[in-house]
NULUM-143339 format. One record per residue: residue in three letters; x negated, y negated, z negated of N, C-alpha, C in turn. Coordinates in steps of 0.1 Angstrom, whole numbers. Example, Ala and Ser with C-alpha at 12.3 -4.5 7.8 and 13.67 -1.06 7.14 Angstrom:
// residues 2
NODE  code    n.X    n.Y    n.Z   ca.X   ca.Y   ca.Z    c.X    c.Y    c.Z
NODE   ALA   -132     57    -78   -123     45    -78   -132     33    -78
NODE   SER   -128     22    -71   -137     11    -71   -129      0    -79
// end
This chain:
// residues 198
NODE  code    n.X    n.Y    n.Z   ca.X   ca.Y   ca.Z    c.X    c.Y    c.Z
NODE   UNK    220     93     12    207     90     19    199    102     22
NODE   UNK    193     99     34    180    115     36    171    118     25
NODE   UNK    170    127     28    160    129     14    146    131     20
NODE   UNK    132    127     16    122    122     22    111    131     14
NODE   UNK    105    140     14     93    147     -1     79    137      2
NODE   UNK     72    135     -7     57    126     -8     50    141    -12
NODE   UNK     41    137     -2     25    148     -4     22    145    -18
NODE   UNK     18    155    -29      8    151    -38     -7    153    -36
NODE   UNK    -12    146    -40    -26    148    -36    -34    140    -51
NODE   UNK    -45    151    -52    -51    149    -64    -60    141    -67
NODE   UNK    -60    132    -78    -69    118    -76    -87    121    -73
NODE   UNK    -84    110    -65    -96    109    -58   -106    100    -63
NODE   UNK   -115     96    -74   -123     87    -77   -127     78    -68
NODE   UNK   -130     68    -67   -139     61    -56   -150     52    -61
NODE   UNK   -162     53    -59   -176     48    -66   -169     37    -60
NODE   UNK   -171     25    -71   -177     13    -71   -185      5    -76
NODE   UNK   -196     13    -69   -205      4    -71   -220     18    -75
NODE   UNK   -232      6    -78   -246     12    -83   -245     12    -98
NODE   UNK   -251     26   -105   -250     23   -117   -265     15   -124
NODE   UNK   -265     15   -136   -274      7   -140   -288      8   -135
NODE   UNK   -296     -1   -139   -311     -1   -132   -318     13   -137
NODE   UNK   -317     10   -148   -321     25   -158   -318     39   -153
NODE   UNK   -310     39   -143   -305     52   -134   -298     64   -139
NODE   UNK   -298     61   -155   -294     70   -163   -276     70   -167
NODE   UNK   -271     63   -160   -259     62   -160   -248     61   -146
NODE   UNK   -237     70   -148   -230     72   -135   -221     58   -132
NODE   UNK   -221     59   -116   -217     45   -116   -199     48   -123
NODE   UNK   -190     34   -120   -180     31   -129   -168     41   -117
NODE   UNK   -159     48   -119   -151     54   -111   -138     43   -112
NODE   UNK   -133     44    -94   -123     35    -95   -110     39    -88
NODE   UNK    -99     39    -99    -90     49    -97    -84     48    -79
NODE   UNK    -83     57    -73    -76     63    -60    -64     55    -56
NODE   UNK    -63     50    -43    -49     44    -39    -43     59    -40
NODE   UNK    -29     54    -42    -16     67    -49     -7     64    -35
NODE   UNK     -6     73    -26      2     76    -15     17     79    -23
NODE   UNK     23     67    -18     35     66    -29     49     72    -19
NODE   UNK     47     71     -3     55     73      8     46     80     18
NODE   UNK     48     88     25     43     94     31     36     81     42
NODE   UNK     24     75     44     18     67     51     17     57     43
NODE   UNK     22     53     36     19     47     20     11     43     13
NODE   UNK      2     34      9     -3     36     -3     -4     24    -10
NODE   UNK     -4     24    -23    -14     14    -30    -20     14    -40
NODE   UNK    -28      6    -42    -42      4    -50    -45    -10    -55
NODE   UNK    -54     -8    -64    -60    -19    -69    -75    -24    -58
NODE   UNK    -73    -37    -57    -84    -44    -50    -94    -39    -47
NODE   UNK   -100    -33    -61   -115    -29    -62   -116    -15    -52
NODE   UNK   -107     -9    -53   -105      3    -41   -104      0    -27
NODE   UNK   -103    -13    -22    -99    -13    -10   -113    -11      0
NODE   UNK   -123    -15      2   -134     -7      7   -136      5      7
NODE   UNK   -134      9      1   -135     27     -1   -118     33      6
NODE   UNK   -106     29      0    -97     33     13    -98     28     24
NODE   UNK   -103     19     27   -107     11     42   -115     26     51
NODE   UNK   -125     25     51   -137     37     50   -134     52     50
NODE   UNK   -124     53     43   -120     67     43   -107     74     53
NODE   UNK   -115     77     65   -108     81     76    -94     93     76
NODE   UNK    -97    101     62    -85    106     67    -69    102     61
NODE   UNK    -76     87     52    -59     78     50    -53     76     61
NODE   UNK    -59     72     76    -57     65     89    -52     53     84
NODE   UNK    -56     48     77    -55     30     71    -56     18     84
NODE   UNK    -42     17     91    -41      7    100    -41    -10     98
NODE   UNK    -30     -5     86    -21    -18     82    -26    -23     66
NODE   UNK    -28    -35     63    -33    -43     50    -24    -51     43
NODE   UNK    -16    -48     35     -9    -58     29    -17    -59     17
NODE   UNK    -26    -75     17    -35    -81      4    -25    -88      0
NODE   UNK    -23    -86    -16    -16    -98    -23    -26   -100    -30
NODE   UNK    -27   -114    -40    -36   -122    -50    -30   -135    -47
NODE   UNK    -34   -144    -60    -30   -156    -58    -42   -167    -59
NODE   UNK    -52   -170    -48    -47   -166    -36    -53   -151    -30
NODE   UNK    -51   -146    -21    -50   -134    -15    -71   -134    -10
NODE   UNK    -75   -123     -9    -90   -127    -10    -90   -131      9
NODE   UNK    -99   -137     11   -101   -145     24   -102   -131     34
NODE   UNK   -113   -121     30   -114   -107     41   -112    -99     37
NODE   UNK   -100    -97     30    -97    -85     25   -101    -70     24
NODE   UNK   -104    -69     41   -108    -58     50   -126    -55     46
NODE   UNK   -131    -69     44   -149    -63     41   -155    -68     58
NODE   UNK   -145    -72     70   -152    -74     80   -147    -59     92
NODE   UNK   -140    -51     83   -126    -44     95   -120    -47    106
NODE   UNK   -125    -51    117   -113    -60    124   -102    -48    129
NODE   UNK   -106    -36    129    -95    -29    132    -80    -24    125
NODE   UNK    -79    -32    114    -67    -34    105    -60    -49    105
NODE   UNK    -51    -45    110    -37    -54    107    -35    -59     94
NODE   UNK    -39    -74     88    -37    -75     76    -26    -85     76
NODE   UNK    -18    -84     65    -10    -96     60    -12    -98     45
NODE   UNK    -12   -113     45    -23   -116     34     -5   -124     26
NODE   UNK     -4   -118     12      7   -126     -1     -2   -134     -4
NODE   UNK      4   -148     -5     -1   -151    -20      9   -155    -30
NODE   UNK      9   -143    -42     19   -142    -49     17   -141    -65
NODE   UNK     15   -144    -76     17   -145    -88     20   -137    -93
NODE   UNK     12   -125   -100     20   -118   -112     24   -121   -125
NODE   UNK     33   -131   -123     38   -131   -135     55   -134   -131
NODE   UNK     67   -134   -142     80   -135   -139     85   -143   -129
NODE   UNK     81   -159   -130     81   -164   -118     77   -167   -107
NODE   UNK     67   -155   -100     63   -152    -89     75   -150    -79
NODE   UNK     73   -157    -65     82   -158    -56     81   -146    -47
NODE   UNK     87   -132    -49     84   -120    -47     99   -123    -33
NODE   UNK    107   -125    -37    120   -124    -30    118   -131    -14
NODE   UNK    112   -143    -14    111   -147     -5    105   -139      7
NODE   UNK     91   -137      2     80   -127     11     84   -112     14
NODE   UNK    100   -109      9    102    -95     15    105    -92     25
NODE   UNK    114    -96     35    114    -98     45    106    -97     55
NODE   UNK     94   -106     58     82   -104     72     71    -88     63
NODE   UNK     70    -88     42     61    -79     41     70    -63     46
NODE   UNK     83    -60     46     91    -48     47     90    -47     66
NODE   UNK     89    -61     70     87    -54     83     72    -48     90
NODE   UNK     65    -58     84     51    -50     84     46    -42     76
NODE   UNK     55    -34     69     49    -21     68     59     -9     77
NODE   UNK     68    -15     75     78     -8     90     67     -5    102
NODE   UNK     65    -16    106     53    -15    119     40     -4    115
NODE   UNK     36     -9    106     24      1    105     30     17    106
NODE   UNK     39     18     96     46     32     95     53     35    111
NODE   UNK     53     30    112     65     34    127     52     42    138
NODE   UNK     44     32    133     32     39    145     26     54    143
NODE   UNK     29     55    128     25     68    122     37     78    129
NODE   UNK     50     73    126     58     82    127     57     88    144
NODE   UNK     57     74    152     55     81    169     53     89    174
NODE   UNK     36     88    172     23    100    176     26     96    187
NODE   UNK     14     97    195     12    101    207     -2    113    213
NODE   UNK     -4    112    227    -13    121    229    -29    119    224
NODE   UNK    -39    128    220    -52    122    213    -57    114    225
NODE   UNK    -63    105    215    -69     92    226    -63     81    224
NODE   UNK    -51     79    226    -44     69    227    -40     65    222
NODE   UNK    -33     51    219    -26     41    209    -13     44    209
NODE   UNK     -8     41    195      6     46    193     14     36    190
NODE   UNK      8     26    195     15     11    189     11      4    181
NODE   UNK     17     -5    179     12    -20    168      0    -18    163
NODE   UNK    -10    -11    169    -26    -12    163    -31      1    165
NODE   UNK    -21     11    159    -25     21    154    -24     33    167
NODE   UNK    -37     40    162    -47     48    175    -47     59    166
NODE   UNK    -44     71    174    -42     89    172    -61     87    167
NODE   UNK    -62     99    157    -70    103    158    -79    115    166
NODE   UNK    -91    120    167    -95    131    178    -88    142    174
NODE   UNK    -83    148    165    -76    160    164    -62    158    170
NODE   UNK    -59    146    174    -43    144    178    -35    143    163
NODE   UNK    -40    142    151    -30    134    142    -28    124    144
NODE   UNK    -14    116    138    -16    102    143    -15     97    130
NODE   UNK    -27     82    129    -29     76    122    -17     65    119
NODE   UNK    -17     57    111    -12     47    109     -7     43     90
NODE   UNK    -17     46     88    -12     42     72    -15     29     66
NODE   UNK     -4     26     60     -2     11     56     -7     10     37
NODE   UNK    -20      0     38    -22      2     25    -19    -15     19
NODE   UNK    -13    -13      5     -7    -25     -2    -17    -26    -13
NODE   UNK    -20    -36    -17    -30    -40    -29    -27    -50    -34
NODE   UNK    -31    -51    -50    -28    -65    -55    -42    -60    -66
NODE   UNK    -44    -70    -77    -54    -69    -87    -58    -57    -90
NODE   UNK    -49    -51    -97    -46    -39   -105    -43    -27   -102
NODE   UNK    -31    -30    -86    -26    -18    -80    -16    -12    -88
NODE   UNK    -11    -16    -99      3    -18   -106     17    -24   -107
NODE   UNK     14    -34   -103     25    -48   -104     33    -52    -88
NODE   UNK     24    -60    -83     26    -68    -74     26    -58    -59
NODE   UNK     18    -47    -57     19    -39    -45     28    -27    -49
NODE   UNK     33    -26    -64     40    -18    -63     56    -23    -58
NODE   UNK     58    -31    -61     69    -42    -61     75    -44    -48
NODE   UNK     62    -44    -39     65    -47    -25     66    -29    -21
NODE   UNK     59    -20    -21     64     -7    -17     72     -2    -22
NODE   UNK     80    -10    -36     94     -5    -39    104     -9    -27
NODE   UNK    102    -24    -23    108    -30    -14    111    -22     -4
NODE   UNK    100    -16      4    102     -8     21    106      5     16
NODE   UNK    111     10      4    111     25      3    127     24     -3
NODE   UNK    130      9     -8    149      6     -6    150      6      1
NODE   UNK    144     -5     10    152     -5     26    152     10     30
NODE   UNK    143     12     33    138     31     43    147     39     35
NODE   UNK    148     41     30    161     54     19    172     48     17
NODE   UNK    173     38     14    186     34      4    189     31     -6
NODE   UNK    179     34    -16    175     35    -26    178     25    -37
NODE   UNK    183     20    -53    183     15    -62    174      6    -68
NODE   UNK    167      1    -76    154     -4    -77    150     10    -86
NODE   UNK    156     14    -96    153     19   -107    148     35    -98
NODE   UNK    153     40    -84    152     51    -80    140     48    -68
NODE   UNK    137     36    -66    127     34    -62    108     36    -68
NODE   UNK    112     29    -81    101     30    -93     99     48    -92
NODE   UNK    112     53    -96    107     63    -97     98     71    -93
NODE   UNK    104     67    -75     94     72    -66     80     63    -63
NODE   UNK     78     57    -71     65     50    -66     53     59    -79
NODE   UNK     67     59    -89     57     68    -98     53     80   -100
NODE   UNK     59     89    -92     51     98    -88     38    100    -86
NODE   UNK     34     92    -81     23     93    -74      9     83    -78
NODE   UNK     15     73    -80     12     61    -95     18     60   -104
NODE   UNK     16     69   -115     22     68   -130     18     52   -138
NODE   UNK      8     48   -131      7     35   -137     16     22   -132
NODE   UNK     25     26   -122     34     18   -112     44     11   -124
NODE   UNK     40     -4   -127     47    -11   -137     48    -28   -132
NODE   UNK     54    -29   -122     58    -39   -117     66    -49   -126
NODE   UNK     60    -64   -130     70    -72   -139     80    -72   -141
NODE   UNK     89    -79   -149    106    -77   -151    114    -88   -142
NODE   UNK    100    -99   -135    109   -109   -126    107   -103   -110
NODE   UNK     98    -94   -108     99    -89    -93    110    -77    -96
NODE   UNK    114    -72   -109    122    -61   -108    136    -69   -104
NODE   UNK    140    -77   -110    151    -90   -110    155    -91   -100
NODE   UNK    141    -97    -91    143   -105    -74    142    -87    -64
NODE   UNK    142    -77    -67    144    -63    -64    157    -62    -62
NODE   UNK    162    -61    -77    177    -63    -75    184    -74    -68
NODE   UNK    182    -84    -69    193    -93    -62    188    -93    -52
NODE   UNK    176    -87    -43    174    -85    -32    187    -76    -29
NODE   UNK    184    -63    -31    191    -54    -31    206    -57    -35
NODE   UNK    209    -64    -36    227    -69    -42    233    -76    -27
NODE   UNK    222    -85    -20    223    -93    -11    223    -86     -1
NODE   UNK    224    -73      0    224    -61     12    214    -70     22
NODE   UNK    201    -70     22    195    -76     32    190    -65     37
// end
């Protein structure tokens, strides 16, 4: 399989929120989506406004999971592509079924990254160059936590995309999210994904 390197990039707090009335206290820091693939990322919920907002992710694409998935994920974004799981973290969460349409849309989102086109213009499936001529298109995954359930699914597009194992997938998700601890029944439906050469 090609071999692919991930940017590291040093965590980034993201305020959520005001801290107390008393003003004597910093608000609560909320750990950084972890660019797990180059256009990549995922995070926990409470981050997604703040990756939304922060221009130089180029955050096109939304894969919300929750059970159920929150109604606007986005905050009122309409310029993101979302696809909304609703998926269960726990063993018998139906992870297997939903890989399929989630691996192609992050395919889509990523593909637009990979394009580029000239500044100005659209590079496909949503996603628009930035004014410096980089091109945008990052695909961000969330569930509760930003541990389990979106890591599970970006294990998913980073087998298909490489070739990859489950166990050499984790790996790579943990790079970059050390906290990347996906259940033992989405690792399961991983594998027998992966056994079923889909």
């Amino acid at each position: 399989p090609e071999k692919h390197s991930v940017a590291h990039f040093p965590p980034r707090p993201v305020s959520a929120g005001q801290g107390s009335s008393r003003g004597d206290e910093a608000p609560p820091e909320v750990p950084a989506p972890a660019e797990v693939e180059p256009g990549l990322w995922t995070c926990a919920e409470v981050a997604v406004p703040a990756a939304l907002a922060d221009a130089s992710l180029g955050i096109t694409h939304l894969v919300s999971i929750g059970c159920p998935p929150p109604d606007d994920p986005t905050g009122g974004v309409r310029t993101v592509e979302t696809l909304r799981l609703d998926l269960e973290d726990d063993d018998d969460g139906d992870l297997l079924t939903q890989i399929p349409d989630t691996v192609a849309f992050i395919r889509a989102g990523l593909s637009a990254r990979q394009r580029g086109s000239p500044p100005g213009e659209t590079s496909g499936d949503g996603a628009a160059d930035a004014p410096d001529g980089k091109s945008v298109g990052g695909v961000l995954v969330h569930c509760h936590a930003g541990q389990s359930r979106s890591v599970a699914v970006a294990m998913a597009h980073i087998m298909r995309a490489r070739g990859l194992e489950v166990t050499e997938a984790l790996r790579v998700c943990q790079k970059n999210n050390p906290a990347a601890s996906p259940n033992a029944g989405f690792i399961a439906q991983l594998t027998l994904w992966s056994s079923m050469d889909c």
